[in-house]
KEPA-413326 format. One record per residue: residue number from 1; residue in one letter; chain; x, y, z of N, C-alpha, C, O in turn. Coordinates in Angstrom, 2 decimals. Each point is the difference from the previous one (the first is absolute). Layout:
BEGIN
@n:NUM res:a chain:A n_c1:X n_c2:Y n_c3:Z ca_c1:X ca_c2:Y ca_c3:Z c_c1:X c_c2:Y c_c3:Z o_c1:X o_c2:Y o_c3:Z
...
END
This chain:
BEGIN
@n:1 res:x chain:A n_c1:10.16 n_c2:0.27 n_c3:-3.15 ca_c1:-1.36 ca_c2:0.46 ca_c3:0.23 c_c1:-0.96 c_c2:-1.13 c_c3:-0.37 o_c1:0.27 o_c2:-0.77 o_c3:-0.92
@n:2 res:x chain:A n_c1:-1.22 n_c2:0.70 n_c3:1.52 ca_c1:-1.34 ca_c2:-0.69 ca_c3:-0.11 c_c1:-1.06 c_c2:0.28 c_c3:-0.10 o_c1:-0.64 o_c2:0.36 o_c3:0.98
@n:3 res:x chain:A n_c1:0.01 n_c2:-0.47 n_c3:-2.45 ca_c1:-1.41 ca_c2:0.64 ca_c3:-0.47 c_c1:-1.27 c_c2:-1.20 c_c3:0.19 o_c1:0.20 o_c2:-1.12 o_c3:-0.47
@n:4 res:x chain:A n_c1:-1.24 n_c2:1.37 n_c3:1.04 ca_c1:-0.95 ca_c2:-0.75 ca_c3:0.09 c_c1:-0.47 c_c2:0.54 c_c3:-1.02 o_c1:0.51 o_c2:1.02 o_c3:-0.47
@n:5 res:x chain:A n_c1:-1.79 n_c2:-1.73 n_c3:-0.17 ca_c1:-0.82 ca_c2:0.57 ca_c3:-1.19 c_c1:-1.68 c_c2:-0.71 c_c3:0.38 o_c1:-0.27 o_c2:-1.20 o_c3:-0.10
@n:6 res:x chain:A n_c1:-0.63 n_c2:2.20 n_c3:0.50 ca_c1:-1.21 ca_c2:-0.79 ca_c3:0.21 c_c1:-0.75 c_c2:0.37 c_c3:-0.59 o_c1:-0.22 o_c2:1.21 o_c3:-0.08
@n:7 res:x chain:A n_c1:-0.69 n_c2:-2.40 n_c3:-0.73 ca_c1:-1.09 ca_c2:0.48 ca_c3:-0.86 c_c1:-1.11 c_c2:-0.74 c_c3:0.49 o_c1:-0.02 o_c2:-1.08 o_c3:0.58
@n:8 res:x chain:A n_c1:-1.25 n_c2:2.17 n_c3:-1.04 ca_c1:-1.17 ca_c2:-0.77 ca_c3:0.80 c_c1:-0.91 c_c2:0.54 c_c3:-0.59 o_c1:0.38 o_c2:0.85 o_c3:-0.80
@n:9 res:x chain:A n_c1:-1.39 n_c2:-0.98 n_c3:0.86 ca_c1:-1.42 ca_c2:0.49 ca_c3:-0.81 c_c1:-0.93 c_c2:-0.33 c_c3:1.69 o_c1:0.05 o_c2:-0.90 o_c3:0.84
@n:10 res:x chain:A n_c1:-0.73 n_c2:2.01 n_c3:-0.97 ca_c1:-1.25 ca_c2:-0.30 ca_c3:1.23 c_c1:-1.44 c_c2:0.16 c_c3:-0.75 o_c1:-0.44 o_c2:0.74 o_c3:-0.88
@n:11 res:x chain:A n_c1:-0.14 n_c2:-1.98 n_c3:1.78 ca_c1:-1.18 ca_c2:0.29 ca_c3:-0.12 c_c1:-0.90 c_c2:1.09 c_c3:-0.14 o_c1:0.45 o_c2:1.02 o_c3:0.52
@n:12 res:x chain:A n_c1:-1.82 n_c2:-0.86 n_c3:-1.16 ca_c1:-0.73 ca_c2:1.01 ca_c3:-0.31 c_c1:-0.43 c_c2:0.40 c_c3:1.22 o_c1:-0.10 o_c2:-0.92 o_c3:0.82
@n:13 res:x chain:A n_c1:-0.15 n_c2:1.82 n_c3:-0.50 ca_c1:-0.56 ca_c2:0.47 ca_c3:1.41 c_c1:1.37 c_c2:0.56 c_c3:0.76 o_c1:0.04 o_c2:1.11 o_c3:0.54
@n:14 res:x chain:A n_c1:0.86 n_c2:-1.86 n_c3:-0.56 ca_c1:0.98 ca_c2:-0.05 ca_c3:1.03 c_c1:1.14 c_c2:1.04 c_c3:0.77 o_c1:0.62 o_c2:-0.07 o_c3:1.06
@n:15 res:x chain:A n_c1:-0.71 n_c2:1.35 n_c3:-2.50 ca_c1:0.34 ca_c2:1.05 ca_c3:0.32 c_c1:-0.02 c_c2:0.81 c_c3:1.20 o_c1:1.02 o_c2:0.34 o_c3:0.61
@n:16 res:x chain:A n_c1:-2.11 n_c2:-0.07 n_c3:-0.31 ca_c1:0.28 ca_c2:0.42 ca_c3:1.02 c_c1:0.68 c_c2:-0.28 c_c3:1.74 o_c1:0.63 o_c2:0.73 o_c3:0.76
@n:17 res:x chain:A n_c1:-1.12 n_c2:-2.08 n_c3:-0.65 ca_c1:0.92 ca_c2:-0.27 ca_c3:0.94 c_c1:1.27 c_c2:-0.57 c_c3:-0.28 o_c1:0.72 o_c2:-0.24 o_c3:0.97
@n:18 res:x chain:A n_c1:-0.32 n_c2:0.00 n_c3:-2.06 ca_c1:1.18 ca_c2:-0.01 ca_c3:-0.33 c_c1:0.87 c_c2:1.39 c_c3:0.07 o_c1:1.15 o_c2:0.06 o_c3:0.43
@n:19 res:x chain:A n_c1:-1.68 n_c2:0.68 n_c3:-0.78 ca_c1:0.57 ca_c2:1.05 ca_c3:0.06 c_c1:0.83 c_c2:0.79 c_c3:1.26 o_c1:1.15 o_c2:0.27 o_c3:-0.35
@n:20 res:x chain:A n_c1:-1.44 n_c2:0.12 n_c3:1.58 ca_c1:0.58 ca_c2:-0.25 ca_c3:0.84 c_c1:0.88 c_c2:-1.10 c_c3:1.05 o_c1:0.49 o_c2:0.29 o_c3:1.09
@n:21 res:x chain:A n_c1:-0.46 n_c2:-1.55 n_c3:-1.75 ca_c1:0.55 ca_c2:-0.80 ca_c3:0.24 c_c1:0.90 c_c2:-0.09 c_c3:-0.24 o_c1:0.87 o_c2:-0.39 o_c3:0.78
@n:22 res:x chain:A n_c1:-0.53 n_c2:0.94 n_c3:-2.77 ca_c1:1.07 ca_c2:0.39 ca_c3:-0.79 c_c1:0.72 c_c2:1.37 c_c3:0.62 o_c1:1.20 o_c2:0.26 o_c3:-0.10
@n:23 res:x chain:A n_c1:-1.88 n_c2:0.29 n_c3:0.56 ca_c1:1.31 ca_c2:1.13 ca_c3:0.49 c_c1:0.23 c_c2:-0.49 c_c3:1.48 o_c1:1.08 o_c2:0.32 o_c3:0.48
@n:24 res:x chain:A n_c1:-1.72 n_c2:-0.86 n_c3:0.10 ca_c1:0.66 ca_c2:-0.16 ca_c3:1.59 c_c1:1.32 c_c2:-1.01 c_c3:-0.55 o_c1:1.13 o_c2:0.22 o_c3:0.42
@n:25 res:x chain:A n_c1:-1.39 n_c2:-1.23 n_c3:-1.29 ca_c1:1.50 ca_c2:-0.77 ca_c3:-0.35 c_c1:0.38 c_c2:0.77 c_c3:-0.61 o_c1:-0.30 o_c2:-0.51 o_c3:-1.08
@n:26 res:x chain:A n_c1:0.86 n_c2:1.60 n_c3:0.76 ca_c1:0.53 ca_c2:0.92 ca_c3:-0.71 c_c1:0.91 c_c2:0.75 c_c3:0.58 o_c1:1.04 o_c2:0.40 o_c3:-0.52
@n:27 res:x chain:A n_c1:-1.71 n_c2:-0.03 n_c3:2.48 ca_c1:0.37 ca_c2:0.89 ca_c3:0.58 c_c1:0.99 c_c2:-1.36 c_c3:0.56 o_c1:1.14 o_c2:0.21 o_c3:0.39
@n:28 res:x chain:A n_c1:-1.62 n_c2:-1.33 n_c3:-0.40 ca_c1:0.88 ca_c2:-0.85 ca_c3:1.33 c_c1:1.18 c_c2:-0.48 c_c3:-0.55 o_c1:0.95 o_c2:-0.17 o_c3:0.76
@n:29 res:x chain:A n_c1:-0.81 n_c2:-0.15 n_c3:-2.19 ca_c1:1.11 ca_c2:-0.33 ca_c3:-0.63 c_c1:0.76 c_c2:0.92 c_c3:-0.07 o_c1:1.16 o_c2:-0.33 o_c3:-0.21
@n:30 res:x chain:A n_c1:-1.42 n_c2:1.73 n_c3:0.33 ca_c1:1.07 ca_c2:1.17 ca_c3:-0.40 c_c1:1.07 c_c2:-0.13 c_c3:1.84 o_c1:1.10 o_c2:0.45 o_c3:0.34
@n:31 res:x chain:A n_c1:-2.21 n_c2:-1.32 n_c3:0.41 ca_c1:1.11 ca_c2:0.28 ca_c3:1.74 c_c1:0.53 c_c2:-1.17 c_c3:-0.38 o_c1:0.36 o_c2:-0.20 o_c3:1.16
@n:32 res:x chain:A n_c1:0.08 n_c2:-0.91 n_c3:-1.82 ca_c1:0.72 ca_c2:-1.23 ca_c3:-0.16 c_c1:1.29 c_c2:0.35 c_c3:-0.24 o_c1:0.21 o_c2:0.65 o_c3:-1.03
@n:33 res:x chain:A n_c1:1.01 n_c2:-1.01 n_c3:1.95 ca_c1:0.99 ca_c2:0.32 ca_c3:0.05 c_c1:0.43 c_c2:-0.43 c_c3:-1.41 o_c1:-0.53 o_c2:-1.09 o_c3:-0.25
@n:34 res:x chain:A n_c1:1.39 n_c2:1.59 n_c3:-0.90 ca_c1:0.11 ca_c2:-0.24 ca_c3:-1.39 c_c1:-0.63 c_c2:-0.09 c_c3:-0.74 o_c1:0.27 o_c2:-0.73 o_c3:-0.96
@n:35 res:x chain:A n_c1:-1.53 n_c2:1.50 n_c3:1.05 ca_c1:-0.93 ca_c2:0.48 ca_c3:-1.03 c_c1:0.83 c_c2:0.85 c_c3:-0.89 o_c1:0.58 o_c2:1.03 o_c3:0.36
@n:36 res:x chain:A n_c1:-0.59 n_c2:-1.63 n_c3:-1.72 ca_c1:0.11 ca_c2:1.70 ca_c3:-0.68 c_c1:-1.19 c_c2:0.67 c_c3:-0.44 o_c1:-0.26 o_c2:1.03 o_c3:0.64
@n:37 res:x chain:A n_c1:-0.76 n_c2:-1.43 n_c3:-1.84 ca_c1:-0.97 ca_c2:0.68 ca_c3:-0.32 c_c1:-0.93 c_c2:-1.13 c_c3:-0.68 o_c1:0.33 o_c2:-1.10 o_c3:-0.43
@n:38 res:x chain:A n_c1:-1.71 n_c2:1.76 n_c3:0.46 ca_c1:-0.96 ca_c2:-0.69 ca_c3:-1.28 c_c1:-0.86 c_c2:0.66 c_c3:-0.27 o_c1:-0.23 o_c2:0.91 o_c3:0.80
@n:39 res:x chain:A n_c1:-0.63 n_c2:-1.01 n_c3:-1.99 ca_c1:-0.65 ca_c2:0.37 ca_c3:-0.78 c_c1:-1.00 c_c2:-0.75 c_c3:-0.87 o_c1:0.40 o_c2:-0.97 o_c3:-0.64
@n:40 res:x chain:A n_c1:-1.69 n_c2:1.34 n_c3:0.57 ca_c1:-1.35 ca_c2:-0.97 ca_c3:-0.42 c_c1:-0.05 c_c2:0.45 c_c3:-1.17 o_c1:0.56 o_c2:1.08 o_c3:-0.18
@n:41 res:x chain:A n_c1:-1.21 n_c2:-1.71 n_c3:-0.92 ca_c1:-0.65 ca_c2:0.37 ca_c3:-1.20 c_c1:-1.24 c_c2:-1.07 c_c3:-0.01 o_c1:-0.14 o_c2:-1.13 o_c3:0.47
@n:42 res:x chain:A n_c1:-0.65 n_c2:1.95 n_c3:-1.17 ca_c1:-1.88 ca_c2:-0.65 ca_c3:-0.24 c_c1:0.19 c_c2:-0.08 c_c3:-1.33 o_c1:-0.13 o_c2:1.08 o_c3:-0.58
@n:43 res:x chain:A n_c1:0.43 n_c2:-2.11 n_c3:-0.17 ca_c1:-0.30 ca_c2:-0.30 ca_c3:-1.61 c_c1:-1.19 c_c2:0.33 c_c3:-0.57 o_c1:-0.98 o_c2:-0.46 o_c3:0.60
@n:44 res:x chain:A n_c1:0.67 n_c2:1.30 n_c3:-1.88 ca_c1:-1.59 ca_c2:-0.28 ca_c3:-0.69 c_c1:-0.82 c_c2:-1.49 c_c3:0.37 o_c1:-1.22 o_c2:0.00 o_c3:0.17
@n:45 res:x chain:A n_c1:1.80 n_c2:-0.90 n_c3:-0.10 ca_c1:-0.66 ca_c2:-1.03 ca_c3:-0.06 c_c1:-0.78 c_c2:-0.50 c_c3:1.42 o_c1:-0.94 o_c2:-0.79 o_c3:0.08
@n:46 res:x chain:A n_c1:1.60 n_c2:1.49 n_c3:0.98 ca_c1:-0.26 ca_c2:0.13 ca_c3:0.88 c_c1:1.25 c_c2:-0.64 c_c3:1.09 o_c1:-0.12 o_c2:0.25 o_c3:1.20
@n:47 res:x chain:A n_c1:0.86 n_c2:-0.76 n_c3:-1.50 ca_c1:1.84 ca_c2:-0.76 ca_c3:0.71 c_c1:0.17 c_c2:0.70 c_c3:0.34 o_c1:0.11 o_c2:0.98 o_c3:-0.74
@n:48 res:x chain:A n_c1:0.08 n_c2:-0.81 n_c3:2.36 ca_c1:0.92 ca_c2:0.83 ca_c3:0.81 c_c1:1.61 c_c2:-0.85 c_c3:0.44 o_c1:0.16 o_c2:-1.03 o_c3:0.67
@n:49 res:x chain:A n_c1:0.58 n_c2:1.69 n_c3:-1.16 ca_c1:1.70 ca_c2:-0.23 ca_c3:0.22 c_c1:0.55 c_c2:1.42 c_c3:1.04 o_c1:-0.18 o_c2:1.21 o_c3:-0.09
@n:50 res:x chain:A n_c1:1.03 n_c2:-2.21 n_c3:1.23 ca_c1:-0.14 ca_c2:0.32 ca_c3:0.80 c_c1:1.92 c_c2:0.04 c_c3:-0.31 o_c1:0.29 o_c2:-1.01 o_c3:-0.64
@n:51 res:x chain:A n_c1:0.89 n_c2:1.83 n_c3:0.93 ca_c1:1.13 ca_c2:-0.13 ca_c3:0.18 c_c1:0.53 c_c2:0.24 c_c3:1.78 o_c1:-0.35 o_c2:0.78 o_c3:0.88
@n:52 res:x chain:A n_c1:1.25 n_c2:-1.77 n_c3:-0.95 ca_c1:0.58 ca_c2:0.50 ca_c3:1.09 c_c1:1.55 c_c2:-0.51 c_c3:0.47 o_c1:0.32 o_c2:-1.16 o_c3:0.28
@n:53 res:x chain:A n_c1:0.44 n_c2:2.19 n_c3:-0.26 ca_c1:1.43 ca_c2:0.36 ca_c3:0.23 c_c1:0.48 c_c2:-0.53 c_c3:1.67 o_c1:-0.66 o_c2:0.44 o_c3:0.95
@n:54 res:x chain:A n_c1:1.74 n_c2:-1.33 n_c3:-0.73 ca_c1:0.45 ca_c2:0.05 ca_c3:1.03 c_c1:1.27 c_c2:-0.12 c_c3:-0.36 o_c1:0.41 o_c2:-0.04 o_c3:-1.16
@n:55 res:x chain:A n_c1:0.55 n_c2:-0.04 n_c3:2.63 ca_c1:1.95 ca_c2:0.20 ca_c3:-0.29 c_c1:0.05 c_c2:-1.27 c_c3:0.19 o_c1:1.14 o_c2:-0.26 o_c3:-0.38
@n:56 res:x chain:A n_c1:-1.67 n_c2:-0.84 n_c3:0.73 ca_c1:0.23 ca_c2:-1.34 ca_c3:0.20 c_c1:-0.93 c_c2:-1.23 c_c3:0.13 o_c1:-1.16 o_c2:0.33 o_c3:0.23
@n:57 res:x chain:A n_c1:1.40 n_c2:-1.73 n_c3:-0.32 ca_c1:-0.89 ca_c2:-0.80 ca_c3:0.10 c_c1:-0.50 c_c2:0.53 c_c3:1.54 o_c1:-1.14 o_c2:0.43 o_c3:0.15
@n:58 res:x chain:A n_c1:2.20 n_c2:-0.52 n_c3:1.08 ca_c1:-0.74 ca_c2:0.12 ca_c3:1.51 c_c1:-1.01 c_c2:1.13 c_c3:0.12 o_c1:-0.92 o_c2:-0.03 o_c3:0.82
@n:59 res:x chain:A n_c1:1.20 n_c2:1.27 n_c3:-1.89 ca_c1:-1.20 ca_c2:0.74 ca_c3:0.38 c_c1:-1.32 c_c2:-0.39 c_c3:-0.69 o_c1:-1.10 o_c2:0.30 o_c3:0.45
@n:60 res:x chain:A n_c1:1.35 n_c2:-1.07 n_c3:-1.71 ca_c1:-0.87 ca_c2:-0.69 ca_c3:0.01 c_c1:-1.38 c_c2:-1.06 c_c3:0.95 o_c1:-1.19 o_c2:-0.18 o_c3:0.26
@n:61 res:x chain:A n_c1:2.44 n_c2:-0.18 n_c3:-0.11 ca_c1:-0.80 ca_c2:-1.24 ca_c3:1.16 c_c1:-0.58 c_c2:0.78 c_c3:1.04 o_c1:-1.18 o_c2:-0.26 o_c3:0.24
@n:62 res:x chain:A n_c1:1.81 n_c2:1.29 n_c3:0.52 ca_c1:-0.65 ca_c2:0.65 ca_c3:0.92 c_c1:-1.14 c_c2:0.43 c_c3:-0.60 o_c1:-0.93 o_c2:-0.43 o_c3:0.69
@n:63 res:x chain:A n_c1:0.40 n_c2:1.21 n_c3:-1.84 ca_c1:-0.89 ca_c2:-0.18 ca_c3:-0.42 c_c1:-1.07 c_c2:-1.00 c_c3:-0.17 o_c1:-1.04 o_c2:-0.02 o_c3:0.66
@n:64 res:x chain:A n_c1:1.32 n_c2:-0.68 n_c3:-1.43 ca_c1:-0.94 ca_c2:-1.63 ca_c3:0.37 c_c1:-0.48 c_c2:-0.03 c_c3:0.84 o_c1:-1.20 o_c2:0.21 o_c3:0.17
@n:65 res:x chain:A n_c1:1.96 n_c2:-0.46 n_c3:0.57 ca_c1:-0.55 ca_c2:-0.77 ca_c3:2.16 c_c1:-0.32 c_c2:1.22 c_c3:1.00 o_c1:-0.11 o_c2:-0.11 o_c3:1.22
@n:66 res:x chain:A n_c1:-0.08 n_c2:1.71 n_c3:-2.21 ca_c1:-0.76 ca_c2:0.51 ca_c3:0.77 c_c1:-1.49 c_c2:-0.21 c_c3:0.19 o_c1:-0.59 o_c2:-0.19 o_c3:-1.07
@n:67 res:x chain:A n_c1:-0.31 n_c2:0.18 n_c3:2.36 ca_c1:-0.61 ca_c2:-0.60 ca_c3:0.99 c_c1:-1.37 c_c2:0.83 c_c3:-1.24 o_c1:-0.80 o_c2:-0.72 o_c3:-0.60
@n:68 res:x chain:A n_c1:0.81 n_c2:2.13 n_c3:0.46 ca_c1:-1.05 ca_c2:0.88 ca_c3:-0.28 c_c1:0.06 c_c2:-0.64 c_c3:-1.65 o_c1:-1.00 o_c2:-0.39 o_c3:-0.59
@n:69 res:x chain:A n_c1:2.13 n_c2:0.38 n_c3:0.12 ca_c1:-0.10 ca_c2:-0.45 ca_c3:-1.23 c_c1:-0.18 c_c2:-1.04 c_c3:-0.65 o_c1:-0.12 o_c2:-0.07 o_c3:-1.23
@n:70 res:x chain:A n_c1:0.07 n_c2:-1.28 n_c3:2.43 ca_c1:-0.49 ca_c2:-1.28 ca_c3:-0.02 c_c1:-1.65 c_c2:0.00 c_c3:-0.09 o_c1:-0.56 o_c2:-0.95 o_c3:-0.53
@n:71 res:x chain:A n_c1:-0.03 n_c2:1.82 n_c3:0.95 ca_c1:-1.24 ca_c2:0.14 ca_c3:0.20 c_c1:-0.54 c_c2:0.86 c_c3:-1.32 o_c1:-0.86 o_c2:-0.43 o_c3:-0.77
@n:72 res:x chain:A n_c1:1.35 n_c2:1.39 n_c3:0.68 ca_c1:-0.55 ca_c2:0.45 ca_c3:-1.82 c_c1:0.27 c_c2:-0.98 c_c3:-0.94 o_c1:-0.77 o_c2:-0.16 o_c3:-0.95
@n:73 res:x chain:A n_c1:1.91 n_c2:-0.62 n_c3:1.11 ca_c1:0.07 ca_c2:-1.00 ca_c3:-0.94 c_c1:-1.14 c_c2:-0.79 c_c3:-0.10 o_c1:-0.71 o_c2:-0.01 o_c3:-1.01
@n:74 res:x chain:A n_c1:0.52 n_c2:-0.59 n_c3:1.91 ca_c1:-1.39 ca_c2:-0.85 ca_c3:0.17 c_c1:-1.31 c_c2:0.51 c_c3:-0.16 o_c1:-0.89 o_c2:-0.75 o_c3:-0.39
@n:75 res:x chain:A n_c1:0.65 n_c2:2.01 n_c3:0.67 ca_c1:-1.35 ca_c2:0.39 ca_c3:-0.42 c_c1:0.33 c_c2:0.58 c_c3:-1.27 o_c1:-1.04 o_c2:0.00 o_c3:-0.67
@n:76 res:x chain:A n_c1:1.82 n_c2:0.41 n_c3:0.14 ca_c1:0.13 ca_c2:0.40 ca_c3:-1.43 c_c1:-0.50 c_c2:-1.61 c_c3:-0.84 o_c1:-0.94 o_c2:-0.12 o_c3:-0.79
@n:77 res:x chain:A n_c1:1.89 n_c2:-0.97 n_c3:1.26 ca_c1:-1.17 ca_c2:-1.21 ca_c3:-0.36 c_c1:-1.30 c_c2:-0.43 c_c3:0.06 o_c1:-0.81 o_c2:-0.36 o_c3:-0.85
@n:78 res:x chain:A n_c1:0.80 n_c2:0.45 n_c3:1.74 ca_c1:-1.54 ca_c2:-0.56 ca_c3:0.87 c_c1:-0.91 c_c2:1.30 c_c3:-0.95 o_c1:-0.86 o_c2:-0.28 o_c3:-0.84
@n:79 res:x chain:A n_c1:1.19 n_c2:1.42 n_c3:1.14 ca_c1:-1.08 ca_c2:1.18 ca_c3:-0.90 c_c1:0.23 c_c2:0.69 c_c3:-1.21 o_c1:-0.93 o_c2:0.03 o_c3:-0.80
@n:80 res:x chain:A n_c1:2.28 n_c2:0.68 n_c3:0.44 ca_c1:0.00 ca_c2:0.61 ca_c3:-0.67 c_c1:0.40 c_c2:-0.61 c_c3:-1.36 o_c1:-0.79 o_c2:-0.27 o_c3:-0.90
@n:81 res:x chain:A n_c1:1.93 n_c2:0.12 n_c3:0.87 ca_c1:0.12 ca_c2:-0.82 ca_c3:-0.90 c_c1:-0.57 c_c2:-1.41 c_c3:-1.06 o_c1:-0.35 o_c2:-1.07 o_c3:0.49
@n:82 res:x chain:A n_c1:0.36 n_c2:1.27 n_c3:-1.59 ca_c1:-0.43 ca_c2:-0.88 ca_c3:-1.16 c_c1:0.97 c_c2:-1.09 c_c3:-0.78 o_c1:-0.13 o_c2:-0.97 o_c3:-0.75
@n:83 res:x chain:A n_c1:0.96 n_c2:1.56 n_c3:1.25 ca_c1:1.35 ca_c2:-0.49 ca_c3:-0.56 c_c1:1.70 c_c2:1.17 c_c3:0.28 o_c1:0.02 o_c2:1.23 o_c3:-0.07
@n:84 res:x chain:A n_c1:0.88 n_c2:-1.91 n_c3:0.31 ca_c1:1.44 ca_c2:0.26 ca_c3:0.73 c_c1:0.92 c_c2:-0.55 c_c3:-0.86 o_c1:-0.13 o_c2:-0.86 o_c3:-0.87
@n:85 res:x chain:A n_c1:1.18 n_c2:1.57 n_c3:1.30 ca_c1:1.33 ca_c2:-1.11 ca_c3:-0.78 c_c1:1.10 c_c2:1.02 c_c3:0.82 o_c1:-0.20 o_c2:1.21 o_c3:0.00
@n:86 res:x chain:A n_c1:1.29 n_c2:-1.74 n_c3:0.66 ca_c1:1.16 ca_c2:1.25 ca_c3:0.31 c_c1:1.23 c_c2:-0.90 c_c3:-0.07 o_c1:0.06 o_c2:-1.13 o_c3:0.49
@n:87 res:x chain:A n_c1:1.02 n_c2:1.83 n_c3:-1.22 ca_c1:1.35 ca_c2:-0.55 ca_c3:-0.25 c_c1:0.98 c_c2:0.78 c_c3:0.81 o_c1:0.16 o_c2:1.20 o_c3:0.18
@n:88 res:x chain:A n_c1:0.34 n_c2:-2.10 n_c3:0.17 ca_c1:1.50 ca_c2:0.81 ca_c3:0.82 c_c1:1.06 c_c2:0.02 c_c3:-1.16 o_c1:0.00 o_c2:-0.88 o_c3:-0.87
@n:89 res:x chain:A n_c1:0.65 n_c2:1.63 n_c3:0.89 ca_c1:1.14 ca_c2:0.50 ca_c3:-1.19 c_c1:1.21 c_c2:0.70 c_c3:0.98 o_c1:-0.14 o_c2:0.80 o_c3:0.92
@n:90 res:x chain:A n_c1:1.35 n_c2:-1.42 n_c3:-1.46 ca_c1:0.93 ca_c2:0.59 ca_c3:0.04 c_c1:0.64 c_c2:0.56 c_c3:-0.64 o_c1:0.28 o_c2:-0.61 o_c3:-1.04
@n:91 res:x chain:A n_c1:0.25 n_c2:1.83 n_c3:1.16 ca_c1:0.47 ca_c2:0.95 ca_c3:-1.18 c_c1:1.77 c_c2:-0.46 c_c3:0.06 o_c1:0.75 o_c2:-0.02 o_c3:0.97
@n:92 res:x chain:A n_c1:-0.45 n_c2:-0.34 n_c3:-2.55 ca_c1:0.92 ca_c2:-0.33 ca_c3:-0.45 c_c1:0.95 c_c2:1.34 c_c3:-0.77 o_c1:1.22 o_c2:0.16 o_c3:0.04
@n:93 res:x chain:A n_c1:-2.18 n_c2:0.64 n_c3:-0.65 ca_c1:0.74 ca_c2:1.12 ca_c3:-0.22 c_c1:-0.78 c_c2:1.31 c_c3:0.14 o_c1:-1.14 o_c2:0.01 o_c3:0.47
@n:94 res:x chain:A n_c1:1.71 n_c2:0.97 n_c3:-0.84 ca_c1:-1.12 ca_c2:1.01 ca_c3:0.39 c_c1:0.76 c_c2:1.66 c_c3:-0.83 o_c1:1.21 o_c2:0.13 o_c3:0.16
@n:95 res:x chain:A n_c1:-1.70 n_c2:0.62 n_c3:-0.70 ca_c1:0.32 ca_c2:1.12 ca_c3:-0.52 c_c1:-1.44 c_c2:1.23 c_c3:0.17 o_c1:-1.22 o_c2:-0.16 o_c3:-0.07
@n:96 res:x chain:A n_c1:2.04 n_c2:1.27 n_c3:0.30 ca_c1:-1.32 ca_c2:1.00 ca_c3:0.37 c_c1:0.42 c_c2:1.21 c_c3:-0.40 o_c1:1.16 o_c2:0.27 o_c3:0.31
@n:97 res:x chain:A n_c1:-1.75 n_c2:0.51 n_c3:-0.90 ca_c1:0.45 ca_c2:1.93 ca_c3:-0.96 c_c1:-0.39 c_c2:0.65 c_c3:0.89 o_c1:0.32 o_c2:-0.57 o_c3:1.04
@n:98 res:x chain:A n_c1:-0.96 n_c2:1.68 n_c3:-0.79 ca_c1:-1.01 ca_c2:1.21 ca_c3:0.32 c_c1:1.18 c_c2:0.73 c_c3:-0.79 o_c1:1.22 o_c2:0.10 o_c3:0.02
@n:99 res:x chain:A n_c1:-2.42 n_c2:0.39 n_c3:-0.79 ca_c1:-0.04 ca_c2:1.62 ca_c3:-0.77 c_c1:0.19 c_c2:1.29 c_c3:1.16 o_c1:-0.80 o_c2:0.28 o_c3:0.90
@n:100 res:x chain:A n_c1:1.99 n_c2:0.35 n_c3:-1.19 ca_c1:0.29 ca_c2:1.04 ca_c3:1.11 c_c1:-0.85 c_c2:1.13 c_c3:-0.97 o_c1:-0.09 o_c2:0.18 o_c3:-1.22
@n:101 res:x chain:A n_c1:-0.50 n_c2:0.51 n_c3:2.43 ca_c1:-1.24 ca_c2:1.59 ca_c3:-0.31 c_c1:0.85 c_c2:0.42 c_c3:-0.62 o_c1:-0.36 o_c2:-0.14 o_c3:-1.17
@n:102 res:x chain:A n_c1:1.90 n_c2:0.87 n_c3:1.19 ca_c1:0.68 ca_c2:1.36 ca_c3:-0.95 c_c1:0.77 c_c2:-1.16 c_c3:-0.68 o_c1:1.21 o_c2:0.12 o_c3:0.19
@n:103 res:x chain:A n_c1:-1.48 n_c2:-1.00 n_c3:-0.80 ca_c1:1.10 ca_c2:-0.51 ca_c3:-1.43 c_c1:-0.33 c_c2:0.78 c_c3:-1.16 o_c1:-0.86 o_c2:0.06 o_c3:-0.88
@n:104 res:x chain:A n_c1:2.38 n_c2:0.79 n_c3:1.42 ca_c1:0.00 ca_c2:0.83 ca_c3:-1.20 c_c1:0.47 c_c2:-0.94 c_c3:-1.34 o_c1:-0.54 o_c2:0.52 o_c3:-0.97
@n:105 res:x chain:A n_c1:1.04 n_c2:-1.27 n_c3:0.69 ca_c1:-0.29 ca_c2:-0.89 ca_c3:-1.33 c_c1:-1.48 c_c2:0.02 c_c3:-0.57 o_c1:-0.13 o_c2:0.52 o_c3:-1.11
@n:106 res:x chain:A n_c1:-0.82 n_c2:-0.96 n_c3:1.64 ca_c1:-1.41 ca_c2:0.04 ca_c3:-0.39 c_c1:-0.23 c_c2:1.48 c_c3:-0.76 o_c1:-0.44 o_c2:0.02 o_c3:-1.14
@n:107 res:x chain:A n_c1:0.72 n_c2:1.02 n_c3:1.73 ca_c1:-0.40 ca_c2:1.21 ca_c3:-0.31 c_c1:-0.08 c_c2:0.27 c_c3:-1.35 o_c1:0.86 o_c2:-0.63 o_c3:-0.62
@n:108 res:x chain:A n_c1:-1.66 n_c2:1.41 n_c3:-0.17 ca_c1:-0.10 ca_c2:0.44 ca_c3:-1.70 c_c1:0.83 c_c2:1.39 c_c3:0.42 o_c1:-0.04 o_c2:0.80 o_c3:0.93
@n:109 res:x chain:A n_c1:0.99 n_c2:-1.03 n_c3:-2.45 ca_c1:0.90 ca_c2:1.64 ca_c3:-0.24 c_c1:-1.03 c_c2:0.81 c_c3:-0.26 o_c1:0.20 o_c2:1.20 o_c3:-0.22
END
């Protein structure tokens, strides 16, 4: 698996047209053949970290050198953005729980 990690802070004002910009790449990465998932967080400080899950470097790249997403990239420069940083990561190991609803272990006698 291959995790991108993007962090960025936008300019003051910039919200709002950022804002639909951020979900149209939202909707277009979920049709990228080997998408798995991602997920944003907005820090107090104001850092938005951006995750995102694929099954391979190629779905990666298809990502990249998409045409619509070449173009938010660039105006996310040109406007929104104040500052960026995104790392590609490859996952070396990986472990995951979920708590099942009826674990009866959990339960009080």
């Amino acid at each position: 698996m291959i995790v991108a990690v993007f962090r960025s802070r936008l300019n003051p004002g910039a919200l709002e047209e950022y804002g639909p910009m951020a979900k149209r790449m939202s909707e277009l990465a979920k049709g990228i053949a080997g998408y798995i998932s991602h997920k944003g967080f907005v820090a107090e400080d104001g850092e938005r970290v951006t995750i995102v899950e694929f099954e391979s470097e190629e779905a990666l790249r298809a990502w990249q050198i998409d045409r619509e997403h070449g173009k938010a990239k660039r105006r996310g420069i040109e406007s929104f953005f104040s500052e960026y940083k995104f790392q590609i990561c490859s996952v070396m190991r990986g472990r995951s729980w979920t708590e099942k609803k009826n674990d009866k272990s959990k339960e009080s006698a």
